[in-house]
C-alpha positions in Angstrom: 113.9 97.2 74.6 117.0 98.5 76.0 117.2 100.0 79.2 119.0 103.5 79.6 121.6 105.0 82.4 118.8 106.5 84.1 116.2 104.2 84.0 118.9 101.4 85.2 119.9 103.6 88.3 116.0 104.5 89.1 115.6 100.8 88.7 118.8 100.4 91.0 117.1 103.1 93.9 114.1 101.0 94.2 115.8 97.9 94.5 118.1 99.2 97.2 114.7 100.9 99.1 113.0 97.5 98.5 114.8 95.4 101.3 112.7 96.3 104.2 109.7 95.0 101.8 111.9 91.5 102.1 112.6 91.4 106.1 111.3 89.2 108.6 109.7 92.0 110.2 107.6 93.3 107.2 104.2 91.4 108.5 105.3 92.4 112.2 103.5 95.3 114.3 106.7 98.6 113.7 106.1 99.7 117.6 107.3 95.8 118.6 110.7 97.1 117.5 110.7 100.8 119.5 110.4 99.4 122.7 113.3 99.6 125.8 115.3 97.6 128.6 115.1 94.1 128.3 112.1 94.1 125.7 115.1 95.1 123.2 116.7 91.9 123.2 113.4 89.9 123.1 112.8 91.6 119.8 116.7 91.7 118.4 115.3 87.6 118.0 112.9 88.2 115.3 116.5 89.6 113.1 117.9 86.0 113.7 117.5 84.6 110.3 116.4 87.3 108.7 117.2 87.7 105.3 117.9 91.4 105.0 119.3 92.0 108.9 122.7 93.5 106.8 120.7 95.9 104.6 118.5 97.1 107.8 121.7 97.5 110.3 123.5 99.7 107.0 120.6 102.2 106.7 120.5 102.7 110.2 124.0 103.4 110.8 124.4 105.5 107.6 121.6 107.1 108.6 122.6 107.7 112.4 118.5 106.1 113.0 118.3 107.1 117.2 116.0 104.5 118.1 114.5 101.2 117.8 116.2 97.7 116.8 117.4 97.7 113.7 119.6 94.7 112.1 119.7 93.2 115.1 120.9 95.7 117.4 119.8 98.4 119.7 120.2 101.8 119.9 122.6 101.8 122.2 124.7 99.2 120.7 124.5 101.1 117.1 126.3 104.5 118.9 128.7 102.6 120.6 129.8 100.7 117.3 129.7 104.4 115.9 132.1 105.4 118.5 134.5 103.1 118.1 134.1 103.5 114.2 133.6 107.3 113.5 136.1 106.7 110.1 133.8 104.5 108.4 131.8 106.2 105.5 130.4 102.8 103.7 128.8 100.5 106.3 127.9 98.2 103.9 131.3 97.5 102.7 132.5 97.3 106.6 130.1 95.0 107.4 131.1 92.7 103.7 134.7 93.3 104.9 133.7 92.5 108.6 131.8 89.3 107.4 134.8 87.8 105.2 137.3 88.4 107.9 135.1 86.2 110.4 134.6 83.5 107.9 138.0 83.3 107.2 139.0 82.8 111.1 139.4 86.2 112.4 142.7 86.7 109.7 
């Protein structure tokens, strides 16, 4: 059976929605992660190792998400990278790019 252009990208949507099923948080409490002060960087711990911390930190940049920890960093933290980014239309590909350039050395 072959698979067409539209049925390919639907496939393609629900893959890209599908990351938060796959995060180290999915069998957590959601309110752990909306909390304030210092609690924020008790829970920023659980994102460690967690296997989707890029995807998470992407959808809540692109979608300028106000509060909470997501991908590892606060709410705070997300405006100010904002702030000092407010060029940057595809987080993904800034983080990728970010990512390489650190594994490289910094070069």
């Amino acid at each position: 059976m072959t698979v067409g252009v539209t049925t390919a990208r639907a496939l393609g949507e629900a893959e890209d929605r599908s990351w938060a099923a796959r995060g180290a948080c999915a069998t957590m409490d959601p309110d752990e992660f909306f909390v304030q002060g210092a609690e924020q960087h008790a829970v920023k711990t659980a994102c460690g190792g967690c296997p989707v911390r890029t995807q998470c930190l992407v959808d809540a940049l692109e979608n300028r998400i106000d509060f909470g920890v997501w991908g590892g960093m606060t709410e705070r933290e997300r405006r100010r990278l904002l702030r000092r980014h407010p060029d940057v239309s595809d987080w993904g590909a800034a983080l990728a790019f970010a990512a390489r350039r650190a594994a490289a050395g910094g070069m």
